[in-house]
C-alpha positions in Angstrom: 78.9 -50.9 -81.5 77.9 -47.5 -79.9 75.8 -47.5 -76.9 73.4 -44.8 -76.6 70.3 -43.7 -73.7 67.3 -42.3 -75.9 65.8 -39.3 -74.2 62.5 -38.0 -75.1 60.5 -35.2 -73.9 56.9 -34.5 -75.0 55.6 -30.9 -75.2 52.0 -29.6 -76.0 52.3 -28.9 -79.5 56.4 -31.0 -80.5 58.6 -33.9 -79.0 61.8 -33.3 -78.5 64.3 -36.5 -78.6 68.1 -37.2 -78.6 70.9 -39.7 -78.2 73.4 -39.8 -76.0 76.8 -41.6 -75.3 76.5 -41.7 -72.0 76.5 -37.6 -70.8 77.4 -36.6 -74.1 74.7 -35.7 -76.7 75.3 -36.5 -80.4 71.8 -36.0 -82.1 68.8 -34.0 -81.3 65.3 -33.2 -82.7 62.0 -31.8 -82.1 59.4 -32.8 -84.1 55.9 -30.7 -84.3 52.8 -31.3 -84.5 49.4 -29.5 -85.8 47.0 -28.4 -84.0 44.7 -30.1 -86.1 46.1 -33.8 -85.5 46.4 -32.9 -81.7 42.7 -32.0 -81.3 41.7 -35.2 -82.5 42.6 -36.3 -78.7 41.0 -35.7 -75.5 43.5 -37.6 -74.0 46.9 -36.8 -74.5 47.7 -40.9 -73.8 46.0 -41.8 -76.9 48.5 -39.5 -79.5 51.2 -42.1 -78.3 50.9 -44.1 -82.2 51.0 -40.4 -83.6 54.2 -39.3 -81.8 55.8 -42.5 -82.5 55.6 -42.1 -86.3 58.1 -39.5 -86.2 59.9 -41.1 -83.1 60.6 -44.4 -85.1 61.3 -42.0 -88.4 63.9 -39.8 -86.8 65.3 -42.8 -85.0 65.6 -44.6 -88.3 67.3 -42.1 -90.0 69.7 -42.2 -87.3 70.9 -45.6 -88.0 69.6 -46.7 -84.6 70.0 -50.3 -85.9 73.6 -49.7 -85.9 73.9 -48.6 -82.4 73.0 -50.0 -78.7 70.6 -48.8 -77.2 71.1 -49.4 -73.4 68.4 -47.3 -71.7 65.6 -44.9 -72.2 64.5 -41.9 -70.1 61.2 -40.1 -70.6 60.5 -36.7 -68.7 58.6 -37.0 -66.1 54.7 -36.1 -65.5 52.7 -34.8 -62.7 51.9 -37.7 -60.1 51.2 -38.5 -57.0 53.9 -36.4 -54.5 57.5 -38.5 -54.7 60.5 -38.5 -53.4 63.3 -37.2 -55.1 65.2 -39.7 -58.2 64.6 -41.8 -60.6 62.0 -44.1 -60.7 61.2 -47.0 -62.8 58.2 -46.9 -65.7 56.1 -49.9 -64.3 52.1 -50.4 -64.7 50.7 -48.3 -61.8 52.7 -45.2 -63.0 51.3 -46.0 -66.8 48.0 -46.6 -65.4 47.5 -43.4 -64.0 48.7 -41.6 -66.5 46.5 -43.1 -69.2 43.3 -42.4 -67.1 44.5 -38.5 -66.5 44.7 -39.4 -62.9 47.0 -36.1 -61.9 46.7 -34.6 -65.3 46.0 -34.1 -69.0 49.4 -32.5 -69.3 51.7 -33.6 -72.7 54.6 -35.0 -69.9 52.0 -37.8 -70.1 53.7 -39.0 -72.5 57.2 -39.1 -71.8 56.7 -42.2 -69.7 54.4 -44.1 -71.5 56.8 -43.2 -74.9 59.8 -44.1 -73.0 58.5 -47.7 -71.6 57.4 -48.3 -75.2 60.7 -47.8 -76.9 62.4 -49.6 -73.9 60.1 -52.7 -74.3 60.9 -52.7 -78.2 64.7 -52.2 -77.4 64.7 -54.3 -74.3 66.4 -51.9 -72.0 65.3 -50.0 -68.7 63.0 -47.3 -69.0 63.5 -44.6 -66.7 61.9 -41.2 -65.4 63.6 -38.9 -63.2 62.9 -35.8 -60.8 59.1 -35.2 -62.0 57.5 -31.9 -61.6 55.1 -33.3 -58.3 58.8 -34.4 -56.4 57.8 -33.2 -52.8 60.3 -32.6 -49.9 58.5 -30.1 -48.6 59.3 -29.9 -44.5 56.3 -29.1 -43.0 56.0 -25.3 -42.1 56.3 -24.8 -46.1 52.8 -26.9 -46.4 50.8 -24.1 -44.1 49.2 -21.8 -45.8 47.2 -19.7 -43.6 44.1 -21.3 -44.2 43.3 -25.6 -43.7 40.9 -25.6 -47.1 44.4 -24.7 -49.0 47.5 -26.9 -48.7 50.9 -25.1 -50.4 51.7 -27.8 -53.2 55.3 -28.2 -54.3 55.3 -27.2 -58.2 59.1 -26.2 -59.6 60.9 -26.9 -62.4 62.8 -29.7 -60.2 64.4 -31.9 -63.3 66.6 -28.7 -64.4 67.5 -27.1 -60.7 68.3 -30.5 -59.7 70.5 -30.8 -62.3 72.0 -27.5 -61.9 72.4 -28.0 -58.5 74.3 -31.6 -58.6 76.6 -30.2 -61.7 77.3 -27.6 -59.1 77.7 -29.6 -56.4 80.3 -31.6 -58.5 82.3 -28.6 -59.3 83.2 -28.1 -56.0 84.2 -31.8 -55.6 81.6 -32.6 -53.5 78.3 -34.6 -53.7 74.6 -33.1 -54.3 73.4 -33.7 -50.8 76.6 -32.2 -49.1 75.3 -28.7 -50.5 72.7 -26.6 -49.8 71.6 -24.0 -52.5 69.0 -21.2 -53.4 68.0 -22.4 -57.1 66.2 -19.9 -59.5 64.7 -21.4 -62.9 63.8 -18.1 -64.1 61.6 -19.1 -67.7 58.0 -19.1 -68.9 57.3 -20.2 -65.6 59.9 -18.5 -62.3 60.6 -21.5 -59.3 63.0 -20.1 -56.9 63.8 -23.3 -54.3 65.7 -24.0 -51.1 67.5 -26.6 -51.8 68.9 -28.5 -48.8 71.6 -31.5 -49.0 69.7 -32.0 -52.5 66.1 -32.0 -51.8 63.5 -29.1 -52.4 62.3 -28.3 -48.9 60.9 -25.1 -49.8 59.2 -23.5 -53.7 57.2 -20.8 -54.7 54.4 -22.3 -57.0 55.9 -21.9 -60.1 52.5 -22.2 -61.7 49.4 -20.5 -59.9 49.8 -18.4 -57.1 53.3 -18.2 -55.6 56.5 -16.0 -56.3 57.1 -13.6 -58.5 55.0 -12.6 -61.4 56.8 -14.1 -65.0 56.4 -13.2 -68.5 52.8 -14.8 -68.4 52.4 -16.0 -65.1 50.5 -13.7 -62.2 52.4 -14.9 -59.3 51.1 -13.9 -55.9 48.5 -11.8 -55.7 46.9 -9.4 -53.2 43.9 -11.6 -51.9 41.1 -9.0 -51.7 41.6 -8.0 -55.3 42.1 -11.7 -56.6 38.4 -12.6 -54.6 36.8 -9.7 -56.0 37.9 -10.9 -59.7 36.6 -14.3 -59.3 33.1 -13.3 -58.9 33.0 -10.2 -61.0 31.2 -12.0 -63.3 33.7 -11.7 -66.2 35.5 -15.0 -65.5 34.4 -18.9 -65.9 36.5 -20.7 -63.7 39.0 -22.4 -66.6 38.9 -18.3 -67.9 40.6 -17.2 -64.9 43.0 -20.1 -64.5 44.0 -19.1 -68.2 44.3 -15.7 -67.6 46.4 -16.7 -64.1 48.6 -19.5 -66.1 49.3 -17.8 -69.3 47.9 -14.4 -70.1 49.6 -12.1 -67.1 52.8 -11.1 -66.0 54.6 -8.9 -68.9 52.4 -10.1 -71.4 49.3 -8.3 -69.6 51.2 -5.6 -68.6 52.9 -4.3 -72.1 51.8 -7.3 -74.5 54.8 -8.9 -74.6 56.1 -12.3 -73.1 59.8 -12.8 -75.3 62.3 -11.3 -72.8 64.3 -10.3 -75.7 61.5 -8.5 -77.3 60.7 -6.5 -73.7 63.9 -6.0 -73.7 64.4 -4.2 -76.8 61.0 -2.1 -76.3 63.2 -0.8 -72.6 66.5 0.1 -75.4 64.0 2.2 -77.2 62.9 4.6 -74.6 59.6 2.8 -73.2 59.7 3.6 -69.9 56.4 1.5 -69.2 58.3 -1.8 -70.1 60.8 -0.8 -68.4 59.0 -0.6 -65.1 57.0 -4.1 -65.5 60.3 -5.4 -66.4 62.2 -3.7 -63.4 59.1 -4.8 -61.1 59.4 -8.7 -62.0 63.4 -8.8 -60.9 62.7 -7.0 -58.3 59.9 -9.6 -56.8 62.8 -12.4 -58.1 64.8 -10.6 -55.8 62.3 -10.5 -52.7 61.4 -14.1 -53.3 65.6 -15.3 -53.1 65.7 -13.8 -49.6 63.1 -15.3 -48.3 64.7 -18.7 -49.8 68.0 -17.3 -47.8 66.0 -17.1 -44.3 64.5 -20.7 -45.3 67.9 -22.3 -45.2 68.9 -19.6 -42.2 71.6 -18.7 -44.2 73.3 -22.0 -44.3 73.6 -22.5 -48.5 76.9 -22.9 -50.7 75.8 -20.3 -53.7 72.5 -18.5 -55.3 72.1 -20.9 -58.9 70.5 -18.6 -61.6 69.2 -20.8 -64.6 66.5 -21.1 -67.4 66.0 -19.8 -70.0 65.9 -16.0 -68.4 69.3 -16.1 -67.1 71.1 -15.6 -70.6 69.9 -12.4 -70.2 73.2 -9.9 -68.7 70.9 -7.1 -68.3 68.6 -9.0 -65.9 71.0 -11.0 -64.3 72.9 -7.0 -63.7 70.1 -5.6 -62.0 69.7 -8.7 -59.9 72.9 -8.9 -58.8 72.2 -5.1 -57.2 69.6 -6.4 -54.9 71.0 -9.8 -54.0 75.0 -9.8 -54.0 75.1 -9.2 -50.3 73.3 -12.9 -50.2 76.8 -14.6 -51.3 77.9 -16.0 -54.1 75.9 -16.3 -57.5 76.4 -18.7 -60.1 74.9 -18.4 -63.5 73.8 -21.5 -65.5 71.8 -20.3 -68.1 69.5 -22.4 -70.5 67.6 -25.4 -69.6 69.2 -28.5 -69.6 66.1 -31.3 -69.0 67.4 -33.9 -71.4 70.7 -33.7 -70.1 69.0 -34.3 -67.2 67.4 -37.0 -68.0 70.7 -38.8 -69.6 72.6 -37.9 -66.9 70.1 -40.0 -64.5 70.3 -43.1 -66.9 73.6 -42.7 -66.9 73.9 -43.3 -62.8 71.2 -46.0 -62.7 73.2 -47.9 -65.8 76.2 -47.3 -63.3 74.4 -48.4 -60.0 75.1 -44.6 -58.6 71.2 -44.5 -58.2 68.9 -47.3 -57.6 65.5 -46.0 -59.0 62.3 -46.2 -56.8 59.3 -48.1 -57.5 56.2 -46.0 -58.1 
């Protein structure tokens, strides 16, 4: 009989699932959902019976009867800070993420699907390298001002990943390397990564780094203070319009890198600049990960989503290839991520932490 780790990860609007034998993925799916079932819920907890409908469907039609199933991983949500790993789906965790204690975000989900299906299947339930993992030393908590506390917000499942599969190909373990890590998507998190924790991260959300394709990055204070009480801007308005609505996308309209990138091939020379001006705060950002790590790291990781592109990854090679070595691992690779860390807890490699 076939063993297999279920993985699921819940987004705002789909759920994306597979199986895997062990690292190897042999069926995958993402299922969507209207907007209309969604806005039924004020509480992303509470769509866990609608999401299971086409869980249990998709998992049916995949003969799961047939197979072993021998653990489950969910992705992770934001929590309280944690350590590094895996940790185990037990009541506390499920507790505060029914009541919206850190969030209302769709991750929600992940563990409260994943302990589900591993209570029906009888197997470990798992969640690994959530987004609120903190290893922050403590010069990266200052700010400049004691009201505001730097918070550490990356894309930690996939550079974690990337880092360790790394880390492996030069025959050594994840915490015998140190690297500069840049998830370059929606969202940009550029880390210092040291002997496999994140001791250093732009906010990949609100207020750090580089601008994205809809995110504002840092800002110039004065101008960001004078926006806030111009009068044009609730409080959720301008955390939209921070999250989501700036970057390329309030620059030029446009968000899909391919798209921008096409509009530069035509001749528009105002793309091109926004475009030019994003790598080139990428690139600012990466050296100051290199003077975090006092230029003790193994290789510059480029990954996400972003780092498919040859034309970006070109021009940042012009500004950072005196910085050492870069290695391109483009995509995003969460659910491997995810079956990968069942896979070392199911092999005692990792014992998983109590939450």
């Amino acid at each position: 009989m076939e063993k297999v780790i279920i993985v699921i990860n819940p987004g705002s609007t789909s759920t994306k699932m597979a199986l895997f034998c062990g690292k190897e993925k042999i069926a995958e799916e993402n299922i969507t959902h209207s907007s209309e079932q969604l806005a039924k819920f004020d509480n992303v907890a509470e769509q866990l019976e609608l999401r299971m409908t086409g869980i249990e469907e998709w998992l049916n039609a995949q003969d799961i009867n047939k197979k072993k199933v021998v653990a489950v991983a969910g992705r992770g949500a934001p929590l309280r800070p944690l350590e590094g790993g895996s940790y185990w789906i037990n009541e506390k965790m499920l507790t505060d993420l029914k009541a919206m204690k850190y969030s209302n975000h769709a991750s929600n989900l992940g563990a409260i699907i994943a302990h589900h299906l591993g209570e029906k299947y009888g197997v470990p339930a798992i969640i690994s390298d959530p987004v609120t993992v903190d290893n922050f030393i403590d010069y990266a908590r200052v700010s400049g001002i004691p009201e505001i506390e730097r918070k550490c917000r990356a894309h930690t499942l996939n550079i974690k990943e990337m880092c360790r599969r790394e880390a492996e190909h030069r025959g050594k373990k994840l915490e015998q390397c140190n690297f500069i890590a840049v998830h370059m998507g929606g969202g940009i998190s550029i880390a210092a990564v040291q002997c496999g924790k994140i001791i250093d991260v732009n906010d990949a959300l609100l207020g750090m780094g580089p601008y994205s394709p809809d995110r504002a990055g840092a800002l110039p204070i004065g101008g960001l203070v004078k926006l806030a009480f111009s009068g044009k801007y609730t409080e959720k308005e301008l955390v939209d319009k921070l999250s989501k609505k700036s970057g390329l996308m309030a620059y030029i309209g446009q968000a899909d890198l391919r798209e921008v990138e096409k509009m530069i091939n035509a001749g528009d020379k105002k793309a091109e600049l926004y475009y030019g001006a994003m790598i080139y705060q990428i690139a600012k950002e990466i050296g100051a990960c290199a003077t975090v790590l006092k230029g003790k790291y193994d290789a510059i990781i480029l990954t996400g989503g972003m780092a498919k592109s040859q034309k970006l990854v070109d021009i940042l090679r012009q500004y950072i290839s005196f910085l050492g070595e870069m290695i391109i691992m483009p995509g995003e690779f969460e659910m491997e991520a995810l079956a990968a860390a069942a896979v070392r807890v199911l092999k005692n490699e990792e014992k998983p932490k109590e939450y």
